[in-house]
N, C-alpha and C positions, 0 to 999 in steps of 0.2 A: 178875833182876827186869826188868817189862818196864816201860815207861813209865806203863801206866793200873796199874801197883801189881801189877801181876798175877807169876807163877813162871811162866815160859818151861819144859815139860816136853816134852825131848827125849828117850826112851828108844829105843833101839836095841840090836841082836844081828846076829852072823853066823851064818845056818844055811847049813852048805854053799857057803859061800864067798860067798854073798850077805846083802849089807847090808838087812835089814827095820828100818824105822823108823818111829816113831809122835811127831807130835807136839803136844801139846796147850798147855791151860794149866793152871792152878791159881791159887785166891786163897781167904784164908782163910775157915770156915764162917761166915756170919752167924748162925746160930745155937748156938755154941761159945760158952760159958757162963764157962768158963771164959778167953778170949780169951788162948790160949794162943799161935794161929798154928800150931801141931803139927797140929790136924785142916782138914785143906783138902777143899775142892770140886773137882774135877777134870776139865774140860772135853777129851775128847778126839775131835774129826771124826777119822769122819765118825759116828759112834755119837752119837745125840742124850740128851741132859740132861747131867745131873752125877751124880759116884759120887763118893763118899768114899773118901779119900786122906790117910792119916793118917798123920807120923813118929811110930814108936815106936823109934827111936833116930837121933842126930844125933853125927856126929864132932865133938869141938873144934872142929878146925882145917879142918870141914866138908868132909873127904875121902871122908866116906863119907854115907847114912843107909838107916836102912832104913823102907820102907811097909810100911802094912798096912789092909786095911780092916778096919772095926768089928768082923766077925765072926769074924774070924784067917783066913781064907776064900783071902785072898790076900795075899802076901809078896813084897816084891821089894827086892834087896839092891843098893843103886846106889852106885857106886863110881866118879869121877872121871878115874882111868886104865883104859887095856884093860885092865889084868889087874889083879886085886888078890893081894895076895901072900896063898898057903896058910895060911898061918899066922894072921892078922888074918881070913882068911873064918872058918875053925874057930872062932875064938875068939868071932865075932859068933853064928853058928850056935849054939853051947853057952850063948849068952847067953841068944837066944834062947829055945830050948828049958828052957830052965831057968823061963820065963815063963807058958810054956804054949804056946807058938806049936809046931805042928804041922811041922816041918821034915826 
């Protein structure tokens, strides 16, 4: 969390030995009805407006979540340490999948 209330969104990957990195914000939708906090707005420069950024799933113990926008269209499995163990990826995957998400 950042000070004006906002989610500090840091995503990164190594391709080829090099670190690409992206980073934005998020803060929940003003118009989520439901006033969940789960569907966020997602502010990433240098790409102008906002896209929706929604957890469809949250760890306990907030080690892991996964996004997705509205339309299953896009999926991204964020995980706390470099590496998340095989076992707990399969089993998010199959969760998944079992939901309808395309993976």
């Amino acid at each position: 969390m950042t000070a004006d209330g906002s989610i500090k969104i840091d995503n990164y990957c190594y391709k080829q030995g090099l670190k690409h990195d992206a980073v934005g914000s998020a803060f929940p939708d003003p118009k989520d009805t439901e006033h969940s906090n789960a569907k966020l707005k997602l502010k990433m420069p240098p790409y102008p407006g906002t896209g929706d950024y929604w957890i469809v799933r949250l760890d306990e113990s907030y080690s892991y979540a996964v996004v997705s926008s509205p339309d299953y269209h896009y999926l991204w499995i964020n995980y706390r340490a470099p590496v998340m163990p095989e076992e707990l990826y399969q089993s998010i995957v199959e969760d998944l999948r079992k939901d309808g998400f395309h993976v």
